[in-house]
N, C-alpha and C positions, 0 to 999 in steps of 0.2 A: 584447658590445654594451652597453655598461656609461652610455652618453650618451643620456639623456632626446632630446635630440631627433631622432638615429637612428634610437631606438627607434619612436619617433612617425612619422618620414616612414618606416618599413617598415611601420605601421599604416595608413599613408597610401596607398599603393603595392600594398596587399593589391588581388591578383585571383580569389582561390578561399574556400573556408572551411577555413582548415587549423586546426584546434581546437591542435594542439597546440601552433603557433607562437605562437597568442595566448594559450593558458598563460603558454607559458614568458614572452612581452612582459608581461603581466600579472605575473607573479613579478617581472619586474627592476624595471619602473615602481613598484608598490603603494612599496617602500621611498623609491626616489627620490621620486614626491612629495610627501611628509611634509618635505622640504626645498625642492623646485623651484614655486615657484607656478605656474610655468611650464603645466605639466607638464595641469593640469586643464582649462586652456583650448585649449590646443591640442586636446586629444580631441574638446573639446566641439565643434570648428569642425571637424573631418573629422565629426563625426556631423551637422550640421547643415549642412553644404555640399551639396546637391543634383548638384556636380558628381563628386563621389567617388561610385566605384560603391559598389554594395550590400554587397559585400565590406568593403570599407575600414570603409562605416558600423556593419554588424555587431559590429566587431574593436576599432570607438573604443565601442560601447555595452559590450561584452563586459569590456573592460578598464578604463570607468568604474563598472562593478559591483562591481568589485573593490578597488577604492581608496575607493570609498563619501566621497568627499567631495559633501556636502551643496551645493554651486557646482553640482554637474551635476544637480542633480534637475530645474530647468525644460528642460532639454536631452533630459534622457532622458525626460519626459512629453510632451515634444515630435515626439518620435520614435515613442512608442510611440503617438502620436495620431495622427503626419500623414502618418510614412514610407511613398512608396510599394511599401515591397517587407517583406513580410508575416513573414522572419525576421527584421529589424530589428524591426520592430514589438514582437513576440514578446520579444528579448533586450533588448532596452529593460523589457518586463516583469519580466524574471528580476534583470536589473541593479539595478532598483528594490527588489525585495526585500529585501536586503539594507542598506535605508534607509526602513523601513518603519517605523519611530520617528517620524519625522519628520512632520510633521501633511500636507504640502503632496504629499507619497510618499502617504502612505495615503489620502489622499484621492482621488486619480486613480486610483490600484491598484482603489478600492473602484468608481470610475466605469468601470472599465476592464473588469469584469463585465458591463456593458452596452454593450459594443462591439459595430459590425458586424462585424470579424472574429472569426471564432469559433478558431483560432488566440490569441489575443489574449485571448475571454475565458473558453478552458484554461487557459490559462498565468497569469491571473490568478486563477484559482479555485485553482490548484495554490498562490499564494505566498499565499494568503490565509486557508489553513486553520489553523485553532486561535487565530487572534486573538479571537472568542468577542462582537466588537462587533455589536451590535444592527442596525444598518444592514448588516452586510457579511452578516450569517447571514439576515437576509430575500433580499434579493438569491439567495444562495448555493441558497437552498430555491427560489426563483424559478429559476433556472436547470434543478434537476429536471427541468424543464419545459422545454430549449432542444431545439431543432432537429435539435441536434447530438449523435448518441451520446459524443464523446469527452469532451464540456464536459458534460454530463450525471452522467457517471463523474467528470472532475475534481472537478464539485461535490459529489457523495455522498462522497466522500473527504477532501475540504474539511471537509466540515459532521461527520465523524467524529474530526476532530482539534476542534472543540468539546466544551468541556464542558459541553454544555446538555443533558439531557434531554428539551427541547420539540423537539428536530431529528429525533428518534424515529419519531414517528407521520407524519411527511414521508419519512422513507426507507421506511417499511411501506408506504407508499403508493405508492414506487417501487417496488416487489417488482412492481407491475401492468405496468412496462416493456414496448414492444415488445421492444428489446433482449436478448438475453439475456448480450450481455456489458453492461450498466449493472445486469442483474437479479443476476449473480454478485459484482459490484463492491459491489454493496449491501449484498447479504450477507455480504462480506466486513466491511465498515464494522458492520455489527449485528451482527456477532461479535465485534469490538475492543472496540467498547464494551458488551459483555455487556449488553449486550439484552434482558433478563428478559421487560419487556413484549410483546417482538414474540417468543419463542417459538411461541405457536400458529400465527402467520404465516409462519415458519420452516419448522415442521413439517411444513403443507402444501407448501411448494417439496418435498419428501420426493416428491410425487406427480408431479413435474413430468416432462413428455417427454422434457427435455433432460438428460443425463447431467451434464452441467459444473453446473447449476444445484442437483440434488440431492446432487452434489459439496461443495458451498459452502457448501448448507446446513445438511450435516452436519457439517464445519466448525464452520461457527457453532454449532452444538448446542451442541459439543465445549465448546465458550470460555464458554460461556453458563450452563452447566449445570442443574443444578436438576432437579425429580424429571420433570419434562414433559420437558425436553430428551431425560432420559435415555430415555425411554420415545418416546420419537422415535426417538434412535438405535438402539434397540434393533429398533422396526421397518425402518432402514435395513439392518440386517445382513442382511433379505433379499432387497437391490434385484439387478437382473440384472446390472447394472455392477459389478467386482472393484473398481473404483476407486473408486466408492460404498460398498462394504463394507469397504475396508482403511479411508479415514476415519472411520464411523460405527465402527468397531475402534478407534482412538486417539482418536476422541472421548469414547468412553464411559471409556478408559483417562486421559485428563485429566480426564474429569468427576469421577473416582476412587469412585462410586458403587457396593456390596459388593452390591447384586440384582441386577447388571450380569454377574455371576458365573456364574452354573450357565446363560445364554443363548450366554455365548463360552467357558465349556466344552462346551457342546456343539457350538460349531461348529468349536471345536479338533478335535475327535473325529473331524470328517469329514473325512476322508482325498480326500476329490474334491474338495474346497475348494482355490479356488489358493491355492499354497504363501505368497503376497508375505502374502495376505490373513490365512493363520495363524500366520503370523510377527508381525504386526499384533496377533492376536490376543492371544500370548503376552506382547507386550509391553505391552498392554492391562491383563493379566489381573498382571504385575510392577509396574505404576503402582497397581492398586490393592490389591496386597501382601497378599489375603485368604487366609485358610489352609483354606478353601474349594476352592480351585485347585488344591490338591497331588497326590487323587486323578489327576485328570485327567492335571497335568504328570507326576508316576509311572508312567502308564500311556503316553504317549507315548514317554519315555526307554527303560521297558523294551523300546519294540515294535523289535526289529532291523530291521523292513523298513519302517521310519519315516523318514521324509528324513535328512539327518545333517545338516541348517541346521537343520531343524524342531526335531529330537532334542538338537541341540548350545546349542539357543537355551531349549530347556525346561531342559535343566541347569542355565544359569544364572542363570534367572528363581526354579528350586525352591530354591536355591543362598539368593537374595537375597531370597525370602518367609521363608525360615528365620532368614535374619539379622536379619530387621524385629521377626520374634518372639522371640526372645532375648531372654529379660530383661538388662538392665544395669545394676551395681551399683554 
């Protein structure tokens, strides 16, 4: 189906969301209309016709996102204003992105944060992270504060693809979340962007009820590092969650930290420890490559009634601390 306007009246014609049909329409179109003027207006009138169902309008926003010619931005802000059915709305969003250069795009994108759909203004927080403008990272921090757990998360996510520093002390301040998925999403965000400052806020998520959250925070340690961090995760190694302690295990092993050493030799040592977690361990104790570790790792290899992952994985972590120390000429 190689004819622009085919392709268009089976845009036209759409009655379900078949993602992949409007791929592929979007793959044949994007080339032809670099040649058909045709081609852009006609989308923009199945998007803007009130008689084509929601499908069709979907399928004309979806596939003028992708051609990014500049003729459709009043169409597609228009849609993403007025349509009544809330995944237009939404892909008109996404569509825009992708023309977010454009003064008269980013301008709605940025108004579009302050929508009554809250669909609308996720999906505008999601295309709006790391542009780093003044107006759109107030907003963004304003959001923090929406109604909505998901637009909440979009925004702490958003405002971690900035490079500001000042967005900081606004996500520390989300750590306070009902949520405890916006509280994990945070700290996900204050672990990218190594977070120095909010480590002590970190460290107390350590104490939190919820397992997922003292998950994340250790996490974050891991990324963040520094002599506090470590001394955090170090208290993590004895949370009741294995899943808390295998992370606080590879956090201390990226923080690469050599006191971090004779605390996860001894917890090598412990043979009741779950297996995932001293395996974690070992690899922990290889990231920071100290010749401190070898007793330990020796005495695990020798032990025959020692796991044979446990045993097979200290070989050659003792294998690869030996190599680090080799001089080379």
């Amino acid at each position: 189906m190689r004819n622009p306007s085919d392709i268009i009246a089976a845009i036209g014609s759409m009655t379900e969301y078949d993602h992949d049909s409007i791929k592929a329409m979007a793959k044949a179109l994007v080339p032809l209309a670099r040649n058909d003027d045709s081609v852009v207006p006609a989308l923009v009138q199945i998007l803007r016709s009130a008689e084509n169902n929601r499908c069709a309008r979907y399928a004309a926003a979806a596939v003028l996102g992708e051609i990014r010619d500049p003729k459709s931005i009043p169409a597609l802000v228009a849609a993403m204003r007025e349509d009544r059915n809330s995944a237009v709305r939404v892909k008109a969003v996404y569509a825009l992105e992708g023309m977010r250069e454009n003064v008269v795009a980013l301008s709605a994108l940025t108004d579009a944060l302050r929508s009554d759909d809250a669909s609308v203004r996720e999906a505008a927080a999601h295309v709006l992270g790391g542009i780093g403008d003044k107006k759109i990272t107030v907003r963004l921090v304003a959001l923090l504060g929406d109604p909505i757990a998901d637009v909440r998360i979009a925004a702490a996510k958003a405002l971690g693809k900035t490079d500001n520093p000042d967005v900081i002390p606004h996500l520390v301040e989300a750590l306070n979340d009902e949520s405890n998925r916006v509280r994990s999403a945070v700290l996900e965000v204050l672990g990218e962007l190594e977070a120095a400052s909010a480590v002590n806020e970190i460290v107390a998520c350590l104490q939190d009820c919820n397992k997922d959250i003292r998950k994340a925070a250790a996490t974050a340690l891991g990324q963040i590092g520094g002599q506090q961090a470590v001394l955090g995760l170090v208290l993590a190694l004895k949370d009741p969650s294995p899943d808390v302690r295998w992370e606080a295990a590879h956090g201390l092993g990226r923080a690469g930290n050599e006191d971090a050493v004779p605390v996860l030799c001894a917890m090598l040592a412990d043979k009741g420890e779950n297996k995932h977690v001293r395996l974690a361990v070992i690899s922990a104790l290889s990231e920071i490559g100290h010749q401190s570790a070898k007793p330990t790792l020796l005495k695990i290899i020798a032990d025959e009634e020692e796991d044979a992952d446990v045993r097979s994985f200290a070989e050659g972590v003792l294998e690869e601390i030996d190599r680090k120390s080799t001089p080379r000429f």
